[in-house]
C-alpha positions as a Markdown table, in Angstrom:
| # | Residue | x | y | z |
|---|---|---|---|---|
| 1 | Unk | -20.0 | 34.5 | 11.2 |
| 2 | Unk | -16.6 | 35.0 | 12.5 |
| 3 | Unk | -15.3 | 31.8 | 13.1 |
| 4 | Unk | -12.7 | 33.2 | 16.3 |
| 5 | Unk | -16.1 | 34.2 | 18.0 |
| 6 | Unk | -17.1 | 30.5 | 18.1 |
| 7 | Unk | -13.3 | 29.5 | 19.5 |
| 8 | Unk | -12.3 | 27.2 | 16.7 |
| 9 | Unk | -10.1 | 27.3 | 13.7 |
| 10 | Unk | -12.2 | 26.1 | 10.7 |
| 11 | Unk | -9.0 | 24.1 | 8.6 |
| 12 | Unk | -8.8 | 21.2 | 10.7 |
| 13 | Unk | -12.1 | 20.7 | 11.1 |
| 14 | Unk | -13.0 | 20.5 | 7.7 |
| 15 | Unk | -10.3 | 18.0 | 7.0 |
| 16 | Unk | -12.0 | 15.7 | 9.2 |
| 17 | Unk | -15.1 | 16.4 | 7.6 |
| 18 | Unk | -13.3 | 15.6 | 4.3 |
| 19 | Unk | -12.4 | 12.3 | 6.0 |
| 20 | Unk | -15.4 | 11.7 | 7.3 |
| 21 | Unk | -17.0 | 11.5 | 4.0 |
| 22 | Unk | -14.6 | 9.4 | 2.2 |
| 23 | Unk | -14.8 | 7.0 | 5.2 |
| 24 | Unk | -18.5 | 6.7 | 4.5 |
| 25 | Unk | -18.0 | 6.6 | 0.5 |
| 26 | Unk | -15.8 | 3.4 | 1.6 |
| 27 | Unk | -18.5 | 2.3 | 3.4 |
| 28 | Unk | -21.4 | 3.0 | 0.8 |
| 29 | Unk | -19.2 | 1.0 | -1.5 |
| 30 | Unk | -18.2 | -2.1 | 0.8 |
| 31 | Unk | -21.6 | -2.5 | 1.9 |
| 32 | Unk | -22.9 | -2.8 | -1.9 |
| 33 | Unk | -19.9 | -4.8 | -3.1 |
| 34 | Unk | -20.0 | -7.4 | -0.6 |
| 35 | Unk | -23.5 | -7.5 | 1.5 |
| 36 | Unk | -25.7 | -7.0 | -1.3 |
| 37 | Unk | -23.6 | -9.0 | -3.7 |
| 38 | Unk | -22.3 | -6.2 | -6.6 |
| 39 | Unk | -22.4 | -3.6 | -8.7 |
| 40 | Unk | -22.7 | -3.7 | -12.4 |
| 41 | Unk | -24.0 | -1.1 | -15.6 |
| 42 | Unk | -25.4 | -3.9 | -17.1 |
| 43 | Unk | -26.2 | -7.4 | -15.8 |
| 44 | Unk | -29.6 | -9.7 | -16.2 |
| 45 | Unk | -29.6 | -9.4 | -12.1 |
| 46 | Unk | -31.4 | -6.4 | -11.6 |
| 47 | Unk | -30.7 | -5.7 | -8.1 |
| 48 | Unk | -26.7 | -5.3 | -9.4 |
| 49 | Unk | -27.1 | -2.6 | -11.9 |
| 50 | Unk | -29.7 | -1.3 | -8.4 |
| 51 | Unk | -26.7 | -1.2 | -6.2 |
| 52 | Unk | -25.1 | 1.5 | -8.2 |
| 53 | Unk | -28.3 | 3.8 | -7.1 |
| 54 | Unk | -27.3 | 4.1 | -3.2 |
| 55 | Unk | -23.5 | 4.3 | -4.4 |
| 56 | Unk | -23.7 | 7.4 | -6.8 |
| 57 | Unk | -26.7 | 9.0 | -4.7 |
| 58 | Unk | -24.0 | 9.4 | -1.9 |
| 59 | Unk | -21.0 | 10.4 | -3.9 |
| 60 | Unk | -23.3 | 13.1 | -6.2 |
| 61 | Unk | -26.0 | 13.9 | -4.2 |
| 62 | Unk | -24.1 | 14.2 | -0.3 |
| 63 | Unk | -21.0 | 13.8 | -0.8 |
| 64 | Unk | -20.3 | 16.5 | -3.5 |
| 65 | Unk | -22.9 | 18.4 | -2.4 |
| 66 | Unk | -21.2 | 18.9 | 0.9 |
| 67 | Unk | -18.0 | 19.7 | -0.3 |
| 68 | Unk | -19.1 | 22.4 | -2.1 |
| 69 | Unk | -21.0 | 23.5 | 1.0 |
| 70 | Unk | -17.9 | 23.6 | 2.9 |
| 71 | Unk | -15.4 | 25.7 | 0.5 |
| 72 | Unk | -18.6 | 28.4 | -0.1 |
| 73 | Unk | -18.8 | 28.1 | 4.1 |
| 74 | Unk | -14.7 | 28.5 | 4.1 |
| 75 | Unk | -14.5 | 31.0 | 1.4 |
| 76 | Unk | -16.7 | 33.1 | 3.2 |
| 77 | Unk | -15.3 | 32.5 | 6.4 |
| 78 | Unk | -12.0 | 34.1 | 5.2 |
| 79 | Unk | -12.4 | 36.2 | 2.3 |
């Protein structure tokens, strides 16, 4: 898909996308730091060392999952 056919230059867009997603690792983090009380590897408080589930889902599972998405997206775009 050409990406002049859809009226839109591709570079800008995907650094908000890259934004985006940092924003929302912020967020990930913030909201298991301070509203559900922590992270930790190894604590006798389960839900801690749980916190880190939701945290490294997003950064491995989305978050780097997407950026690969994008630069196989961009490389074909323009290669």
């Amino acid at each position: 898909m050409d990406s002049k056919r859809l009226g839109i230059v591709a570079k800008p867009v995907t650094w908000v996308v890259h934004m985006l997603g940092l924003a929302a690792i912020l967020l990930v983090l913030v909201w298991c730091i301070y509203f559900r009380g922590g992270l930790a590897w190894e604590a006798t408080n389960k839900s801690h060392i749980f916190n880190l589930h939701p945290v490294l889902m997003f950064i491995g599972f989305i978050f780097i999952a997407s950026e690969g998405n994008i630069k196989n997206q961009y490389t074909f775009l323009y290669n």
